[in-house]
C-alpha positions as CSV (number, residue, x, y, z in Angstrom):
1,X,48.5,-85.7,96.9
2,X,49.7,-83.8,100.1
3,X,51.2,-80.9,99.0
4,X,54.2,-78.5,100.7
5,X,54.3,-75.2,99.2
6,X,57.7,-73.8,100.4
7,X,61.4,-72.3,99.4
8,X,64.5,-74.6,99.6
9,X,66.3,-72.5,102.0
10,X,63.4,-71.7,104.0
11,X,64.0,-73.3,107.2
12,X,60.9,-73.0,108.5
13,X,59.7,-75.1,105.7
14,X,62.6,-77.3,106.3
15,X,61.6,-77.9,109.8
16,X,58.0,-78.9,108.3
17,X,59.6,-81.0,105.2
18,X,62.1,-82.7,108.1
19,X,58.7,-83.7,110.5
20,X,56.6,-85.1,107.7
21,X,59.8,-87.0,106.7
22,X,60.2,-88.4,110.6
23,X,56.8,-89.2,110.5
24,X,56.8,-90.9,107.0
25,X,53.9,-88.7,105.7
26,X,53.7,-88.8,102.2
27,X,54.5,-85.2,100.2
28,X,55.0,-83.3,97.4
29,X,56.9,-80.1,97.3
30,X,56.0,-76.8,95.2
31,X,58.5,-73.9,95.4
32,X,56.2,-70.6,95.6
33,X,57.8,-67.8,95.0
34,X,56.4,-65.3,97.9
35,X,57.6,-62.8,96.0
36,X,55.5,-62.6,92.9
37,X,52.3,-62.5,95.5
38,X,49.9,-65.4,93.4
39,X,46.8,-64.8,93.9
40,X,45.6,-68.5,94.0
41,X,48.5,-68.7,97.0
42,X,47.0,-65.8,98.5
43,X,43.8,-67.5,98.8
44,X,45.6,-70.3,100.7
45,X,47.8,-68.0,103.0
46,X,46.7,-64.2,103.0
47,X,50.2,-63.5,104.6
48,X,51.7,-64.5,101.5
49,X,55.0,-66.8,103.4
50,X,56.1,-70.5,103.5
51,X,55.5,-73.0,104.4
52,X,52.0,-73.9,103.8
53,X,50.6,-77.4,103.9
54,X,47.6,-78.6,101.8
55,X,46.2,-81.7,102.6
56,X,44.5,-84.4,100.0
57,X,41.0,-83.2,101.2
58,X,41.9,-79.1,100.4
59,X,42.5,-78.1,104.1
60,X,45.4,-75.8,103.9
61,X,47.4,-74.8,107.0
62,X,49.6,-72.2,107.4
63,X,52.7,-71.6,109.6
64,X,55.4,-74.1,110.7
65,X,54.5,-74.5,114.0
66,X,50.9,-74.9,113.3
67,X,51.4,-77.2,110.6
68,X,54.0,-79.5,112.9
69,X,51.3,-79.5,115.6
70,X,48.6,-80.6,113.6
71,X,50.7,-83.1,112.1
72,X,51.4,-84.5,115.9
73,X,47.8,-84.2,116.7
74,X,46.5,-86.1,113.3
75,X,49.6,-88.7,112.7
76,X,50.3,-89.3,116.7
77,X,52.2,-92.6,116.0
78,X,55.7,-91.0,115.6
79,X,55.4,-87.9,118.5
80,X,57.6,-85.1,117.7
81,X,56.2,-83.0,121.1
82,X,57.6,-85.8,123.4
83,X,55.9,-88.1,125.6
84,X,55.7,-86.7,128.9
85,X,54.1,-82.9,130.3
86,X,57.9,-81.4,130.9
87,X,59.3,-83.0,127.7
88,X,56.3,-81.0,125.9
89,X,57.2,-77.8,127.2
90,X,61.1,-78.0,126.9
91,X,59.9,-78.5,122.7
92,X,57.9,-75.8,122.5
93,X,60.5,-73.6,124.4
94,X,63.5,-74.5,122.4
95,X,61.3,-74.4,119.1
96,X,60.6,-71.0,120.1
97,X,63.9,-70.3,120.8
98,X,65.3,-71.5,117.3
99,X,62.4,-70.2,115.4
100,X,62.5,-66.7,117.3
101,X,65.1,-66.1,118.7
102,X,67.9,-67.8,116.7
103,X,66.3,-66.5,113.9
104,X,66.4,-63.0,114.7
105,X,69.9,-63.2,115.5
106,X,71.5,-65.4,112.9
107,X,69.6,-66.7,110.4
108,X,67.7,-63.3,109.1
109,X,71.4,-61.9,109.7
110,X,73.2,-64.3,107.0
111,X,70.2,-65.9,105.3
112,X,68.1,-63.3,104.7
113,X,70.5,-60.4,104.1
114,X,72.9,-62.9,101.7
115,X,70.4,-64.7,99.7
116,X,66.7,-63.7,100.5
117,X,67.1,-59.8,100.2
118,X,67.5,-59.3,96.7
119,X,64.8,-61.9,95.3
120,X,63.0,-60.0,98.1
121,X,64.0,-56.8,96.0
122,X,64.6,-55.0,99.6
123,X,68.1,-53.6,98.3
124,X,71.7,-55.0,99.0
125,X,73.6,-56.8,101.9
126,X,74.3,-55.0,104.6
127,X,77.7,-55.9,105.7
128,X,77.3,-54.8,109.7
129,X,74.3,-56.8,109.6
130,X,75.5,-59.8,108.1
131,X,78.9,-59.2,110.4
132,X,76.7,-59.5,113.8
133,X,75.0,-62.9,112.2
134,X,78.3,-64.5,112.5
135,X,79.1,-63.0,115.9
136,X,75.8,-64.3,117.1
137,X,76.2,-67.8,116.0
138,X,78.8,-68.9,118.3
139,X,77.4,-68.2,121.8
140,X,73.8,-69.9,120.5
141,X,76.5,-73.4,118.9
142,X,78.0,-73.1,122.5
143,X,74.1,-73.4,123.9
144,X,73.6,-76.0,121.2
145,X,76.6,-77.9,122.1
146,X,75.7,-77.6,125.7
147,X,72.2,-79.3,125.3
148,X,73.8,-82.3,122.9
149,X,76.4,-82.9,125.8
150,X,74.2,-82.8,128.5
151,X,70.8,-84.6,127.1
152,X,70.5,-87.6,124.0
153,X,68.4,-85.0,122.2
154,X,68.6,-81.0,122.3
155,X,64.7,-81.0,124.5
156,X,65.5,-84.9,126.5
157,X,65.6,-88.4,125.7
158,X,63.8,-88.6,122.5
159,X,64.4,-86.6,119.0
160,X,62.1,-83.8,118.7
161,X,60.7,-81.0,117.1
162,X,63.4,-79.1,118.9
163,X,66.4,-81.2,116.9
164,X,64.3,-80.3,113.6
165,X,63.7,-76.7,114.6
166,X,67.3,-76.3,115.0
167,X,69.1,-78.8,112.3
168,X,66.1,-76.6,110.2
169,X,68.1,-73.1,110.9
170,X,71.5,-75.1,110.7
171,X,70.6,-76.8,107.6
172,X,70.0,-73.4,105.4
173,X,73.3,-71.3,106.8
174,X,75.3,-74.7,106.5
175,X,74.3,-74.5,102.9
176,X,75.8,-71.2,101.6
177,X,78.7,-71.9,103.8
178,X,77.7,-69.9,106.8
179,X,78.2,-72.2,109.8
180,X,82.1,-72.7,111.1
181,X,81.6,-75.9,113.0
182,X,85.1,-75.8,114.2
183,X,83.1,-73.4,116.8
184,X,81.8,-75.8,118.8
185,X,82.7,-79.8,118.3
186,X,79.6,-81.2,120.6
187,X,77.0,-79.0,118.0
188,X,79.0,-80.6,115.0
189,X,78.4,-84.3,116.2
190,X,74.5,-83.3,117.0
191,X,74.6,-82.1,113.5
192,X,76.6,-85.4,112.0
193,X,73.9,-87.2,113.9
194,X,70.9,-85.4,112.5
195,X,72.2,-85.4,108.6
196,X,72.5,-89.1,109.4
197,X,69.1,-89.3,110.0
198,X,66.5,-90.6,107.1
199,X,64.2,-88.1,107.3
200,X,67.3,-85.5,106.4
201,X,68.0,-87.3,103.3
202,X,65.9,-85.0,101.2
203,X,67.3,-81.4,102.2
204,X,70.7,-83.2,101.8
205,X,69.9,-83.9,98.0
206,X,68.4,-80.3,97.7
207,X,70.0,-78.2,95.2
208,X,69.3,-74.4,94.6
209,X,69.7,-72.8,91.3
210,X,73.1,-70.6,91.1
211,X,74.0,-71.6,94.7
212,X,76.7,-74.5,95.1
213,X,76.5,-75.6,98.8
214,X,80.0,-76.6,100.0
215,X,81.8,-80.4,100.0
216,X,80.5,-80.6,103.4
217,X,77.8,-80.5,103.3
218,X,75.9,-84.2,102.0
219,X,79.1,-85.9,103.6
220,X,77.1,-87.8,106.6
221,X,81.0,-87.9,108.3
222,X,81.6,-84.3,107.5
């Protein structure tokens, strides 16, 4: 069997669990717990972080974005990079953005400083940080909104990488309660759209241990 080493709230892995998903790629999910550094997950990742991908025949890939392009390249059927040259590099730029520079701003801001830090054992929550996370998120909803009003899909005409990258980040805050989508109404709907979405089905049904995620946030109508 495929198997998805990874962390429920990762959204990196979420972005990886949400493509496979899309593509209708057979999976099965491990939780590894970075944190207590496995040797035998070592050996399959020496950077010791999810997600990592093992396929039936051993080969283990590390990296979100490396994993979601060799998924494209070896299960083509279902393209997640889009179709044409320009479609290709609005993905990988708005990927980039999400996974770089969203995450630098918000999500390791509210995420990582709420939940991650203590399993992490890298002290308590710093509150200025965590403060400037939810400052941050509404001018990058406002670019968010502005892409869903303007295109079908956050990169053009199709669904993406770029709506999973995003809907990825979206999908952990929403779940400790972290995303006011009274900020901007256009995100919201893109959001509606992608929980609505079969491939979404499983991170909706996800469940974390001590964590409650708010009403909100399986309801497919908000």
């Amino acid at each position: 069997m495929r198997i998805l080493h990874h962390l429920p709230l990762s959204p990196y892995a979420r972005k990886v669990r949400l493509a496979l998903a899309e593509k209708r790629i057979p999976f099965e999910l491990r939780i590894e717990r970075v944190w207590e550094r496995r040797p035998e997950f070592l050996g399959l990742n020496p950077a010791c972080t999810v997600p990592v991908l093992v396929e039936p025949n051993g080969l283990a890939i590390a990296d979100s974005y490396a994993i979601c392009e060799y998924l494209d390249e070896a299960y083509p059927d279902i393209p997640l990079f889009g179709r044409t040259l320009a479609e290709r590099a609005e993905v990988r730029r708005l990927v980039a953005w999400f996974d770089g520079k969203f995450a630098t701003e918000v999500t390791s801001r509210l995420l990582h400083e709420r939940q991650l830090k203590r399993l992490l054992g890298r002290g308590n929550p710093d509150a200025a940080v965590i403060r400037a996370g939810y400052a941050n998120l509404r001018p990058h909803l406002d670019y968010l909104g502005w892409l869903a009003e303007t295109r079908p899909w956050l990169a053009g005409p199709h669904v993406s990488l770029a709506d999973f990258a995003a809907a990825a980040h979206l999908s952990a805050l929403d779940y400790i309660g972290d995303v006011d989508w009274g900020l901007n109404e256009a995100a919201k709907d893109w959001y509606a759209r992608m929980k609505s979405r079969p491939c979404f089905r499983g991170l909706l049904t996800d469940r974390v241990s001590d964590l409650t995620p708010p009403a909100h946030y399986a309801d497919l109508d908000f």
